[in-house]
Chimera marker file (.cmm) of the C-alpha trace (Angstrom):
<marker_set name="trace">
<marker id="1" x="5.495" y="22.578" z="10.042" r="1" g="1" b="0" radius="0.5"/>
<marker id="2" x="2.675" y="20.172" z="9.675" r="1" g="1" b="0" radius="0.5"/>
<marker id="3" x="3.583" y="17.007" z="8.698" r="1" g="1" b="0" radius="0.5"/>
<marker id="4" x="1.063" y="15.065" z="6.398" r="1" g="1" b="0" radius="0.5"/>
<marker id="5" x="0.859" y="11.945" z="4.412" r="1" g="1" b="0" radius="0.5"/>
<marker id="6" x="1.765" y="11.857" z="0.982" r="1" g="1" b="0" radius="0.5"/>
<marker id="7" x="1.393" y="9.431" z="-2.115" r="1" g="1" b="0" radius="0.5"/>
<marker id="8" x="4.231" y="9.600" z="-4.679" r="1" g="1" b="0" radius="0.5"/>
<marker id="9" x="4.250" y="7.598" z="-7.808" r="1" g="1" b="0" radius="0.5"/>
<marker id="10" x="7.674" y="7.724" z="-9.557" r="1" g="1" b="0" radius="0.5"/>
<marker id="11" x="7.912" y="5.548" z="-13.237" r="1" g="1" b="0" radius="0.5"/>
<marker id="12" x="11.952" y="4.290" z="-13.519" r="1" g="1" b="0" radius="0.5"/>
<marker id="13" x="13.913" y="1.434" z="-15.740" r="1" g="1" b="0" radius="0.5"/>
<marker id="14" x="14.048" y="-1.509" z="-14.771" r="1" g="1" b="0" radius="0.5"/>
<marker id="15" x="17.262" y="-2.105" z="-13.819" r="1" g="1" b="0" radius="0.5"/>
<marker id="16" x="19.117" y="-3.339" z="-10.814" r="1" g="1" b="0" radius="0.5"/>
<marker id="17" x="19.755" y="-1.323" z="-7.735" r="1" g="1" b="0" radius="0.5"/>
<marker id="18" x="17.349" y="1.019" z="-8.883" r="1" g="1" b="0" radius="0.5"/>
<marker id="19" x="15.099" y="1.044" z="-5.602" r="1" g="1" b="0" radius="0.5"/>
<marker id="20" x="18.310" y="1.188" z="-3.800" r="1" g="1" b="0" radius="0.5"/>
<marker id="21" x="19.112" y="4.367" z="-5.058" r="1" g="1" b="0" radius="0.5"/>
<marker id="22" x="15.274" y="5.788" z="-4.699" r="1" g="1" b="0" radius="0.5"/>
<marker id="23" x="15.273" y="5.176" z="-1.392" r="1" g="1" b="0" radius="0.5"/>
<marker id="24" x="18.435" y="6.162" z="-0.591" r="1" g="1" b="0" radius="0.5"/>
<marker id="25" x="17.294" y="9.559" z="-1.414" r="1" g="1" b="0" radius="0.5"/>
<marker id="26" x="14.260" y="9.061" z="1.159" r="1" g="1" b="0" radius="0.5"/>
<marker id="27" x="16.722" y="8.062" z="3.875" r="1" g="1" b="0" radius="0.5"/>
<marker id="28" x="19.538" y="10.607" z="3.178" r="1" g="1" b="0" radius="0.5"/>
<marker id="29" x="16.949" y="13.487" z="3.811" r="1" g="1" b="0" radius="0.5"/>
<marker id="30" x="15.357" y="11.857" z="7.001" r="1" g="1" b="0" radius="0.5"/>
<marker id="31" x="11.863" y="10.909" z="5.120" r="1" g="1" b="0" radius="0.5"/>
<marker id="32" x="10.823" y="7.615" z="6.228" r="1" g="1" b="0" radius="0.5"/>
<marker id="33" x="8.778" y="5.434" z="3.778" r="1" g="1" b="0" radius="0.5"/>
<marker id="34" x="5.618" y="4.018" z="5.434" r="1" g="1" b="0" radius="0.5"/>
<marker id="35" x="4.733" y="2.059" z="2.209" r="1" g="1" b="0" radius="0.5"/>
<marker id="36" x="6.230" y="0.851" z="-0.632" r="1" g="1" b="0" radius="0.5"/>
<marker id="37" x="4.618" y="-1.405" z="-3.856" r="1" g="1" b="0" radius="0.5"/>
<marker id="38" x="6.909" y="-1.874" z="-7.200" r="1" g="1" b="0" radius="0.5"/>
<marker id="39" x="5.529" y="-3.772" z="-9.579" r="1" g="1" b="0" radius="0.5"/>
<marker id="40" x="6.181" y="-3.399" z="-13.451" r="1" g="1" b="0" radius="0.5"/>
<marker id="41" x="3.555" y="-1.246" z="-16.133" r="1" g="1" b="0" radius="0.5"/>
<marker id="42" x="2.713" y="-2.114" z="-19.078" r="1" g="1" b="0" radius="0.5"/>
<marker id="43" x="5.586" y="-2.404" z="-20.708" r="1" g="1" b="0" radius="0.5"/>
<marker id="44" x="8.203" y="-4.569" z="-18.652" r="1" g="1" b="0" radius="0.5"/>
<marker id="45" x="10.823" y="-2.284" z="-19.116" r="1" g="1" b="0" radius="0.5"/>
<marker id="46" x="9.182" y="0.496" z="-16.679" r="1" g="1" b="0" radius="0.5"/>
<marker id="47" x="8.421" y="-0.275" z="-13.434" r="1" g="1" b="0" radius="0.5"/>
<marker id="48" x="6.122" y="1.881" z="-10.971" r="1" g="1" b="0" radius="0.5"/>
<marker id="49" x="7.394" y="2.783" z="-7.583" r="1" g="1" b="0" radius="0.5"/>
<marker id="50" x="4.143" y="3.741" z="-5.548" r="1" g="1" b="0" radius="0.5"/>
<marker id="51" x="5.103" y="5.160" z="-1.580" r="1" g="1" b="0" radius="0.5"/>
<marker id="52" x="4.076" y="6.950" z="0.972" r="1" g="1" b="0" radius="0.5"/>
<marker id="53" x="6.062" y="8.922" z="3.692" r="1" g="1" b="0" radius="0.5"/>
<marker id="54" x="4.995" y="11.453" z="6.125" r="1" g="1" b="0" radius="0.5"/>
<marker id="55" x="6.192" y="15.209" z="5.394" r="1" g="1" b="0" radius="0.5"/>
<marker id="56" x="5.844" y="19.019" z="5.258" r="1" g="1" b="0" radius="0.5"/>
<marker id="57" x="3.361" y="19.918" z="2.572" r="1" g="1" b="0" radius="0.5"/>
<marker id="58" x="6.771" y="20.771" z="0.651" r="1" g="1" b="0" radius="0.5"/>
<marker id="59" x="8.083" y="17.643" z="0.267" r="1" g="1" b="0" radius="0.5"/>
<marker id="60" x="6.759" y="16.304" z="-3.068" r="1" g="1" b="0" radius="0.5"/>
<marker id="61" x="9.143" y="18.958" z="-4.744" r="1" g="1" b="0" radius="0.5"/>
<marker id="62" x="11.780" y="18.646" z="-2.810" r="1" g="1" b="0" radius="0.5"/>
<marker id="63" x="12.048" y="14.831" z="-3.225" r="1" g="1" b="0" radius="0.5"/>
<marker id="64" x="10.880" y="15.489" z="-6.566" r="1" g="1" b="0" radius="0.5"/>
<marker id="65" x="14.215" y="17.370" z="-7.997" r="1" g="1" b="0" radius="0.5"/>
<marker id="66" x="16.343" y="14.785" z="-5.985" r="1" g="1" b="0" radius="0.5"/>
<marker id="67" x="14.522" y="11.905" z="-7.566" r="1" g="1" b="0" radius="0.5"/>
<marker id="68" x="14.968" y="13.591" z="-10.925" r="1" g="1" b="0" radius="0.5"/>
<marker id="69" x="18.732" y="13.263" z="-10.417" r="1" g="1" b="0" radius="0.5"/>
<marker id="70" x="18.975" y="9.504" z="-10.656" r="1" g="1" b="0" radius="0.5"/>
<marker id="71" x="19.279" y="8.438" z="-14.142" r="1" g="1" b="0" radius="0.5"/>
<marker id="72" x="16.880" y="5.217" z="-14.141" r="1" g="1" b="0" radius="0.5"/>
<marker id="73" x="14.249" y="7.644" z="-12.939" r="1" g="1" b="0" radius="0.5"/>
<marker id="74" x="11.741" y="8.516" z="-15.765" r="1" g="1" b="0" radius="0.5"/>
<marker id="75" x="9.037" y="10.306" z="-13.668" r="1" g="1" b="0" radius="0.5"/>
<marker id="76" x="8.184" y="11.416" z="-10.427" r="1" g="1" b="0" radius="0.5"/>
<marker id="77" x="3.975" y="12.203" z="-9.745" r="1" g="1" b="0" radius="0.5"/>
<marker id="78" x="2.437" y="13.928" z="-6.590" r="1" g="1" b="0" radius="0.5"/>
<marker id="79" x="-0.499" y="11.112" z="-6.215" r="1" g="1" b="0" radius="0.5"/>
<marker id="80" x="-2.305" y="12.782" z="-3.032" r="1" g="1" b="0" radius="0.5"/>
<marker id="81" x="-5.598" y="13.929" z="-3.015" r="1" g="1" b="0" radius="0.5"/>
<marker id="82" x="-8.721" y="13.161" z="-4.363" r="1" g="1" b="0" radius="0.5"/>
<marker id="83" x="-8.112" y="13.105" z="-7.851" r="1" g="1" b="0" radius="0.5"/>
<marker id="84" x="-6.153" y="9.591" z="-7.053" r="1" g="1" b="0" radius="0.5"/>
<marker id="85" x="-7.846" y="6.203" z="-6.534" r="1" g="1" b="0" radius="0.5"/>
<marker id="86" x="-5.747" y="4.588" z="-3.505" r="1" g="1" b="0" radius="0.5"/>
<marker id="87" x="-6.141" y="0.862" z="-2.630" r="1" g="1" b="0" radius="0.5"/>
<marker id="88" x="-4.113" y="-1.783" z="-0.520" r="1" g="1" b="0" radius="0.5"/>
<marker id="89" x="-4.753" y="-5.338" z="-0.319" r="1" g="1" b="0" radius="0.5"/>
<marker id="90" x="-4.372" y="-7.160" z="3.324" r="1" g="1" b="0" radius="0.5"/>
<marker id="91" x="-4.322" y="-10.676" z="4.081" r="1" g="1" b="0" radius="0.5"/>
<marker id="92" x="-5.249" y="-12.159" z="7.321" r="1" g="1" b="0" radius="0.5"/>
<marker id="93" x="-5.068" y="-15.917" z="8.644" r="1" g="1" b="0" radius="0.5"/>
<marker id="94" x="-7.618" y="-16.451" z="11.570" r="1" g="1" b="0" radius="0.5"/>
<marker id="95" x="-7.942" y="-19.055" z="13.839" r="1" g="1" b="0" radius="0.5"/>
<marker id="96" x="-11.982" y="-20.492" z="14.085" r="1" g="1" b="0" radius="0.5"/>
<marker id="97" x="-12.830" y="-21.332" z="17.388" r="1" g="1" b="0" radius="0.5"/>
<marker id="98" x="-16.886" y="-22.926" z="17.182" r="1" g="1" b="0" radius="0.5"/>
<marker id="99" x="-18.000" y="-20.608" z="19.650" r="1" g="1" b="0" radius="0.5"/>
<marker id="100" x="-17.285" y="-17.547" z="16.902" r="1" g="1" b="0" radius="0.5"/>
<marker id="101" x="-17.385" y="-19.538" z="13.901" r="1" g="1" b="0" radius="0.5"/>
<marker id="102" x="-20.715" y="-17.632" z="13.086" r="1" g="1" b="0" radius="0.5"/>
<marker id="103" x="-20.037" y="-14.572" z="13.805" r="1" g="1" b="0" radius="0.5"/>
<marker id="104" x="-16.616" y="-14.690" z="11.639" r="1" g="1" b="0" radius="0.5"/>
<marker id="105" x="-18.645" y="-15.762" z="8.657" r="1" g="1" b="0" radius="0.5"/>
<marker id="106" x="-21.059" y="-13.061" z="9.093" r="1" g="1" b="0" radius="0.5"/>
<marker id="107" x="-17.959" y="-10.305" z="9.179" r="1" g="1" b="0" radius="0.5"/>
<marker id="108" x="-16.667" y="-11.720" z="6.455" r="1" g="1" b="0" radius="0.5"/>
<marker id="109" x="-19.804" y="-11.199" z="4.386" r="1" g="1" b="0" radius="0.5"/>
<marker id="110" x="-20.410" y="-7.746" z="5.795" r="1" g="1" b="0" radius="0.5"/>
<marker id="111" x="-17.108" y="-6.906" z="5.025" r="1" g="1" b="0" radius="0.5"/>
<marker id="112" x="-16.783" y="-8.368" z="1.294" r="1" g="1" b="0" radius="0.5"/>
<marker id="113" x="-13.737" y="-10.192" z="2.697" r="1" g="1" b="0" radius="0.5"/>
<marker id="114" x="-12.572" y="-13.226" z="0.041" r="1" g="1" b="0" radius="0.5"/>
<marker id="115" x="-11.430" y="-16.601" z="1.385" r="1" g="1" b="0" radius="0.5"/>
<marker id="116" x="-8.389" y="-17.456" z="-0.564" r="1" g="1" b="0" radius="0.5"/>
<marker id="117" x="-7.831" y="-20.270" z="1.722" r="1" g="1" b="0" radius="0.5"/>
<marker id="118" x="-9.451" y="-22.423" z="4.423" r="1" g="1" b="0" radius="0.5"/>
<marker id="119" x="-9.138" y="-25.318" z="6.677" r="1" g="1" b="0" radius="0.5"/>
<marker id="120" x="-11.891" y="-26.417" z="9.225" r="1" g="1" b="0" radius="0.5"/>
<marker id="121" x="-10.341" y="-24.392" z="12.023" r="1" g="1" b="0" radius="0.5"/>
<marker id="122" x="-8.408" y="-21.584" z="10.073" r="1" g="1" b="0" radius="0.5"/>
<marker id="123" x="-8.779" y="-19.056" z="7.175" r="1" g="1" b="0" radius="0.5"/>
<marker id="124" x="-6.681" y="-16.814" z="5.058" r="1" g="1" b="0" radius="0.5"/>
<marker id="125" x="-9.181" y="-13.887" z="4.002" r="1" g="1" b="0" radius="0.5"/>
<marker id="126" x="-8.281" y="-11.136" z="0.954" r="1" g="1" b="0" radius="0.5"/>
<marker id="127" x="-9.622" y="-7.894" z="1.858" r="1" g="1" b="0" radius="0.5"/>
<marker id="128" x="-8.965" y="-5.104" z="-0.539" r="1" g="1" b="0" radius="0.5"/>
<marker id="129" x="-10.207" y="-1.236" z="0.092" r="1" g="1" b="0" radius="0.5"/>
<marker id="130" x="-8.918" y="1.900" z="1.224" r="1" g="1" b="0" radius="0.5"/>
<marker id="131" x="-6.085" y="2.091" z="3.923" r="1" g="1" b="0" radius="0.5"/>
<marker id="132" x="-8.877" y="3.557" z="6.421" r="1" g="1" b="0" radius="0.5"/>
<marker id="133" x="-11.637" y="0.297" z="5.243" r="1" g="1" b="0" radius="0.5"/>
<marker id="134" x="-8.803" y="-2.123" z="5.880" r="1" g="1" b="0" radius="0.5"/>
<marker id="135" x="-7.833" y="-0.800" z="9.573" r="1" g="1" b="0" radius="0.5"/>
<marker id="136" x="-11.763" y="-0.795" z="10.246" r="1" g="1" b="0" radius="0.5"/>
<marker id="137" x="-11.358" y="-4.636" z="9.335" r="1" g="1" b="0" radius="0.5"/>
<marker id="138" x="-8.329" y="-5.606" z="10.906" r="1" g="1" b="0" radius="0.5"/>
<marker id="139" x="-9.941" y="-3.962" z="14.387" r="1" g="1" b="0" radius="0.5"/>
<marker id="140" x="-12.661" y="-5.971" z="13.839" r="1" g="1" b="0" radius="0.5"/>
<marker id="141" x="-11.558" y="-9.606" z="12.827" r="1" g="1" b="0" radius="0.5"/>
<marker id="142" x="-8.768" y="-8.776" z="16.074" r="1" g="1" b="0" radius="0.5"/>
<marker id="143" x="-11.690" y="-9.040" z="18.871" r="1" g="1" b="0" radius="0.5"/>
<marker id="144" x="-11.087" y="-13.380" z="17.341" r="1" g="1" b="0" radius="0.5"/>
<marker id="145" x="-7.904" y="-14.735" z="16.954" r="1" g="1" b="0" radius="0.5"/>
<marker id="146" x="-5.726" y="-13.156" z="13.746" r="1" g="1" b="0" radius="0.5"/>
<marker id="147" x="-2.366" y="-14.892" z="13.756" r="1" g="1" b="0" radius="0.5"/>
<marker id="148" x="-1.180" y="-13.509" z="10.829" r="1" g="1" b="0" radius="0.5"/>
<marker id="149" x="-1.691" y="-10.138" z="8.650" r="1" g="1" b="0" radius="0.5"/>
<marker id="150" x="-0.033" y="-8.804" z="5.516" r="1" g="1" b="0" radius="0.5"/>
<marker id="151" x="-1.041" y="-5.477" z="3.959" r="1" g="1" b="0" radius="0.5"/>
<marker id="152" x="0.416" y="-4.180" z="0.438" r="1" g="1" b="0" radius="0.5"/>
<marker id="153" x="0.491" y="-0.488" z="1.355" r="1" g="1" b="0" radius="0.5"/>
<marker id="154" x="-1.633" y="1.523" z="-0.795" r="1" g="1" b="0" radius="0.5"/>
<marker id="155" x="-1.453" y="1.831" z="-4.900" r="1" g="1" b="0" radius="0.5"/>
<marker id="156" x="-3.049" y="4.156" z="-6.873" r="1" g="1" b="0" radius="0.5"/>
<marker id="157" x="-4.407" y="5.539" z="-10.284" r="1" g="1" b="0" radius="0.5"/>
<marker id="158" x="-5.657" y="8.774" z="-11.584" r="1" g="1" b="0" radius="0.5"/>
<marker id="159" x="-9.499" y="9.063" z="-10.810" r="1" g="1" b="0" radius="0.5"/>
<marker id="160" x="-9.822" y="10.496" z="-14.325" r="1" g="1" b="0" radius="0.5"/>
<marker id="161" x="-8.244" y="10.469" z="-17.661" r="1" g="1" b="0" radius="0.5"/>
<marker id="162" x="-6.233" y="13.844" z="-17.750" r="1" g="1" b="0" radius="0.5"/>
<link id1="1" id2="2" r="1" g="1" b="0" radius="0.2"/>
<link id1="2" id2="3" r="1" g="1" b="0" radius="0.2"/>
<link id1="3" id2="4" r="1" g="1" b="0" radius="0.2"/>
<link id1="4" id2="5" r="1" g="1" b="0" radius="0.2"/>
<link id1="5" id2="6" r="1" g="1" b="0" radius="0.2"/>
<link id1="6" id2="7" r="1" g="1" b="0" radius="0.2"/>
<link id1="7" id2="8" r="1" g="1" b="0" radius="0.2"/>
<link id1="8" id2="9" r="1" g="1" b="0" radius="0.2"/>
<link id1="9" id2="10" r="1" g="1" b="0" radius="0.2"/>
<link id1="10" id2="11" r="1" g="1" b="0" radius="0.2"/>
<link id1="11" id2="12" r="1" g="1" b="0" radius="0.2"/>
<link id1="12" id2="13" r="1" g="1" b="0" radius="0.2"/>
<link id1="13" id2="14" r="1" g="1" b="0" radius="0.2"/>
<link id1="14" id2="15" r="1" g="1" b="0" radius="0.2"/>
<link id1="15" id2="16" r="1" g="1" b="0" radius="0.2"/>
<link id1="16" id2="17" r="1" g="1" b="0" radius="0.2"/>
<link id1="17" id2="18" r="1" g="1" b="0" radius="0.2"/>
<link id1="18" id2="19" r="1" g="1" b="0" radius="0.2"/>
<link id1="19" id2="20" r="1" g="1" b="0" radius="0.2"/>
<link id1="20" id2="21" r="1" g="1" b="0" radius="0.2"/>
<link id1="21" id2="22" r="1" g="1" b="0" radius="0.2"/>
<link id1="22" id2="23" r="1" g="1" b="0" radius="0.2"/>
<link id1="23" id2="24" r="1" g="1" b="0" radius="0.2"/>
<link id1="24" id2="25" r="1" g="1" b="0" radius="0.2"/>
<link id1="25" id2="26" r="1" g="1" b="0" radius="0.2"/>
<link id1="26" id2="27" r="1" g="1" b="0" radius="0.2"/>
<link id1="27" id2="28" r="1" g="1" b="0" radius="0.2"/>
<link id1="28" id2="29" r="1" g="1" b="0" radius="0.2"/>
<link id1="29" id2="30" r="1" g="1" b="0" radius="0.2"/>
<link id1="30" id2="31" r="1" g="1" b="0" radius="0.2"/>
<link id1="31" id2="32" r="1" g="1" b="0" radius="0.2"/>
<link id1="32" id2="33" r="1" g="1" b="0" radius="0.2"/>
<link id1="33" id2="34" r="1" g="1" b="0" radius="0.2"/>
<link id1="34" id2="35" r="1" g="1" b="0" radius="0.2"/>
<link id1="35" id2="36" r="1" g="1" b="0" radius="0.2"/>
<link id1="36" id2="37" r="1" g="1" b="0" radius="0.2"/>
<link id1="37" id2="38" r="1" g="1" b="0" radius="0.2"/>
<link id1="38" id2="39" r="1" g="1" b="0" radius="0.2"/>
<link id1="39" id2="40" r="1" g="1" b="0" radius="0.2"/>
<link id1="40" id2="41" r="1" g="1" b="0" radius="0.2"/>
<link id1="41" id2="42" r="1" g="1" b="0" radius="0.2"/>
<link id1="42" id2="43" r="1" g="1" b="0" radius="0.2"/>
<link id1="43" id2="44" r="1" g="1" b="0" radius="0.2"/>
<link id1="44" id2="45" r="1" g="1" b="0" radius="0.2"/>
<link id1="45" id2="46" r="1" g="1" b="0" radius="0.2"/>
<link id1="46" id2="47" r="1" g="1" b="0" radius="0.2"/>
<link id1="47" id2="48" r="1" g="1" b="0" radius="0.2"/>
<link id1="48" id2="49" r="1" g="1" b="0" radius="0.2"/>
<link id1="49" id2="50" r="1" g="1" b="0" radius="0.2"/>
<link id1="50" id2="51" r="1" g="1" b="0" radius="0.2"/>
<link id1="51" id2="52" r="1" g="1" b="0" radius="0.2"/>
<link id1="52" id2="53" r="1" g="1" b="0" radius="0.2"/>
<link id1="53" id2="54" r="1" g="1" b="0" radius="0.2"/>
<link id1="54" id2="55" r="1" g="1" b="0" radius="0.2"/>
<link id1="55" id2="56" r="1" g="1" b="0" radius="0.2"/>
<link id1="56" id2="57" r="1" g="1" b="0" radius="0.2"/>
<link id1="57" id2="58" r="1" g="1" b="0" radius="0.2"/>
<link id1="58" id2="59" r="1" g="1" b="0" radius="0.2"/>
<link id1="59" id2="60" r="1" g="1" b="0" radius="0.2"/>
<link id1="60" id2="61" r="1" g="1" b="0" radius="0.2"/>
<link id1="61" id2="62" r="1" g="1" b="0" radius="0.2"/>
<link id1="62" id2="63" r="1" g="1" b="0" radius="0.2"/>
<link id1="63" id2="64" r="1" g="1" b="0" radius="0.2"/>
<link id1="64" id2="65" r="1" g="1" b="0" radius="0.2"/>
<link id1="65" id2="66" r="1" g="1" b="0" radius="0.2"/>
<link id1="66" id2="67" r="1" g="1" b="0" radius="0.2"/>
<link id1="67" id2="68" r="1" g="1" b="0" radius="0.2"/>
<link id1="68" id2="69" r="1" g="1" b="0" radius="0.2"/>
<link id1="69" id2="70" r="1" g="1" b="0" radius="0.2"/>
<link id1="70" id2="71" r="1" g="1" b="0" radius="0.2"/>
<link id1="71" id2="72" r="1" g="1" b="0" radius="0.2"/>
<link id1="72" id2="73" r="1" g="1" b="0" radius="0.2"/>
<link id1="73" id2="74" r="1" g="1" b="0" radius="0.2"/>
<link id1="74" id2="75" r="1" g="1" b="0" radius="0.2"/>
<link id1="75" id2="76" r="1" g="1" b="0" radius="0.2"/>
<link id1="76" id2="77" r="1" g="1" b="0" radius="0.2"/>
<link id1="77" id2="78" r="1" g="1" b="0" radius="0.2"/>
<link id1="78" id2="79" r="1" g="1" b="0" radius="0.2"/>
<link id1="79" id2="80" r="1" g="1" b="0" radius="0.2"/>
<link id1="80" id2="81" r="1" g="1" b="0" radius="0.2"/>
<link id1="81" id2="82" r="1" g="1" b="0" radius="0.2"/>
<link id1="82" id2="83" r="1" g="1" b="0" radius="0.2"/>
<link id1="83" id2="84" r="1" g="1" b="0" radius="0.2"/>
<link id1="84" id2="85" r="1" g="1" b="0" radius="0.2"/>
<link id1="85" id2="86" r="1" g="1" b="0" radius="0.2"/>
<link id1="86" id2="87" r="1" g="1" b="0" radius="0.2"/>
<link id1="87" id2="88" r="1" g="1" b="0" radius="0.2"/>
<link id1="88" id2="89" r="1" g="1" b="0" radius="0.2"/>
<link id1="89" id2="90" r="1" g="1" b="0" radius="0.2"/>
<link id1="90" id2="91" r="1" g="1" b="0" radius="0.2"/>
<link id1="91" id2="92" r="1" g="1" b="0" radius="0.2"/>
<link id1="92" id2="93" r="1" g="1" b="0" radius="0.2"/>
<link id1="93" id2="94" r="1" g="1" b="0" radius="0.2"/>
<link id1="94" id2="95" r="1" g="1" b="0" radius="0.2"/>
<link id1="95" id2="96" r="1" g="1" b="0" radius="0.2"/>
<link id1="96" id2="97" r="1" g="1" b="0" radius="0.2"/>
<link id1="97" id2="98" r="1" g="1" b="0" radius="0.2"/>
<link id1="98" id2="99" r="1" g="1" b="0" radius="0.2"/>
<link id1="99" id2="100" r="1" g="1" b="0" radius="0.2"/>
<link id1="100" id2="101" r="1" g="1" b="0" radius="0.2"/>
<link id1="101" id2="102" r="1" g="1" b="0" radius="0.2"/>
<link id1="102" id2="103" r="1" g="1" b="0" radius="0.2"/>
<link id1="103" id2="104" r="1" g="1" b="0" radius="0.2"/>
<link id1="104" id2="105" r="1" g="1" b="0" radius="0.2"/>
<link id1="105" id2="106" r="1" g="1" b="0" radius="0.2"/>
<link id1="106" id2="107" r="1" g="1" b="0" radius="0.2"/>
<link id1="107" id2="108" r="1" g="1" b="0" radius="0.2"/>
<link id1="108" id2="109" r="1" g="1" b="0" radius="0.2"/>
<link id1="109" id2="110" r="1" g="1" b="0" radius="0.2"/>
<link id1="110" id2="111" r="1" g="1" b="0" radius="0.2"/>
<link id1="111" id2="112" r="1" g="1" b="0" radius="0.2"/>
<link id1="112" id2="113" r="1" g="1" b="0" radius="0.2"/>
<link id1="113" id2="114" r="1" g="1" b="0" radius="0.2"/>
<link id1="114" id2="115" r="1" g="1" b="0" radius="0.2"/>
<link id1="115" id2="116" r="1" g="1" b="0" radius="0.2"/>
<link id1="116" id2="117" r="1" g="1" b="0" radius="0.2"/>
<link id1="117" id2="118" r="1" g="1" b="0" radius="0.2"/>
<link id1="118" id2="119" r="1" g="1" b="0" radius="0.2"/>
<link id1="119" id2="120" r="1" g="1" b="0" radius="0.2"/>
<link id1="120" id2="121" r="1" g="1" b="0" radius="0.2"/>
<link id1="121" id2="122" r="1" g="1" b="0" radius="0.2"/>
<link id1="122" id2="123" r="1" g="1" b="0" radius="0.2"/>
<link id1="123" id2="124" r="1" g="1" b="0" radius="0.2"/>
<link id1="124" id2="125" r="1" g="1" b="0" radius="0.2"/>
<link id1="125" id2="126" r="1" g="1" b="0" radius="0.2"/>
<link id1="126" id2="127" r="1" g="1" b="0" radius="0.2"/>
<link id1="127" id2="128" r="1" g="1" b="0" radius="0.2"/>
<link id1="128" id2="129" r="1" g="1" b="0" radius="0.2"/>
<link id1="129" id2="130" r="1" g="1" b="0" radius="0.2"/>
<link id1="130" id2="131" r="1" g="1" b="0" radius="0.2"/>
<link id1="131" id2="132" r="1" g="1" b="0" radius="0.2"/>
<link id1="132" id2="133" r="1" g="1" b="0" radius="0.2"/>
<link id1="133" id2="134" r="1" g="1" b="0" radius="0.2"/>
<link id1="134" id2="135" r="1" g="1" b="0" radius="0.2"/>
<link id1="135" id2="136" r="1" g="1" b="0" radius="0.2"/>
<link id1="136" id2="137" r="1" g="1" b="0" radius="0.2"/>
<link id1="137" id2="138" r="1" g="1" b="0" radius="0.2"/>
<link id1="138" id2="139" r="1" g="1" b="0" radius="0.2"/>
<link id1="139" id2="140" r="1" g="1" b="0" radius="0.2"/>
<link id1="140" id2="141" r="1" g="1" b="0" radius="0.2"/>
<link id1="141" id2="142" r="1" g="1" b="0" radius="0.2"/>
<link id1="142" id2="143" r="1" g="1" b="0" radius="0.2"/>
<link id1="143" id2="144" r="1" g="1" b="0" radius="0.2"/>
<link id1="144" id2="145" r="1" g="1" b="0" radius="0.2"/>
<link id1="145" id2="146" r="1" g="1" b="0" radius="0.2"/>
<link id1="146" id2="147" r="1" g="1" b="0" radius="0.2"/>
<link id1="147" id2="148" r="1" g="1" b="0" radius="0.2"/>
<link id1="148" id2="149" r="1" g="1" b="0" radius="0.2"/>
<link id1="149" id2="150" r="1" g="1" b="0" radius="0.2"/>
<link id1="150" id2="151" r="1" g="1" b="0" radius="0.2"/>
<link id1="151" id2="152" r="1" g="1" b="0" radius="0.2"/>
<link id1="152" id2="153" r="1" g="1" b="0" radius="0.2"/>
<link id1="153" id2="154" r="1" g="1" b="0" radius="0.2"/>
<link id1="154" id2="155" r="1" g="1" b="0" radius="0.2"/>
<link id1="155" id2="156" r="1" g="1" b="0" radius="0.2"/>
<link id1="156" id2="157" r="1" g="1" b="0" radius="0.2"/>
<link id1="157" id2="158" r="1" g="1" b="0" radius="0.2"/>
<link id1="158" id2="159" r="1" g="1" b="0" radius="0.2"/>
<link id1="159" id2="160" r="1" g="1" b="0" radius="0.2"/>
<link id1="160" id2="161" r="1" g="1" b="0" radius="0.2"/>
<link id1="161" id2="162" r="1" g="1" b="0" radius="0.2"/>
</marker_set>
């Protein structure tokens, strides 16, 4: 069976050794997760679990009734497709050498990149898009010297209110 990437949002208390358990449920069943972002919602109680994993199209239910199992879990969304916004945010330290000074600043322009930090020899750069825009960047700021890189793994919200 094909095996494809999928986006799964799941909503649980906040409460210790809750991610634990989640992905404990990934691991027993052999799923790998590629990504992983927690971060609490609106109200601090409820945090959102956004991951990805590579699976059969069938997946998203299986994992789905397993997930629904654990007690802290409150609810467990397919996010794949186009009816999801997905971003990730990477962060890249580069060396500046003066022979391609210039044509780092002109890739960081083209490329909407954001210096969070600089020195007169090295910069950390914020670059936030889609996981495909941020691998375009990464290949490109790599033909200089990137000593460092940091991605997020991809979030996401529903393109439109349901």
């Amino acid at each position: 069976m094909k095996k494809e990437e999928h986006a799964i949002s799941i909503l649980v208390r906040n409460q210790p050794g809750v991610l634990s358990r989640v992905s404990g449920v990934f691991s027993s069943r052999g799923y790998n997760i590629k990504s992983l972002c927690v971060a609490e919602t609106i109200d601090p109680n409820i945090s959102r679990i956004t991951l990805t994993s590579q699976a059969e199209r069938t997946f998203t239910e299986k994992i789905k009734k397993q997930l629904d199992k654990l007690i802290d879990v409150v609810e467990v969304s397919d996010f794949t497709g186009p009816d999801y916004i997905h971003r990730e945010m990477m962060m890249i330290g580069i060396q500046l050498k003066p022979e391609s000074r210039s044509e780092i600043l002109r890739a960081i322009e083209m490329f909407h990149c954001k210096i969070i930090t600089m020195t007169t020899d090295y910069y950390v750069l914020e670059i936030t898009g889609t996981k495909e825009e941020n691998t375009a960047v990464l290949s490109h700021f790599q033909l200089y010297d990137v000593e460092e890189i940091n991605r997020t793994g991809p979030i996401s919200v529903r393109r439109n209110k349901v």
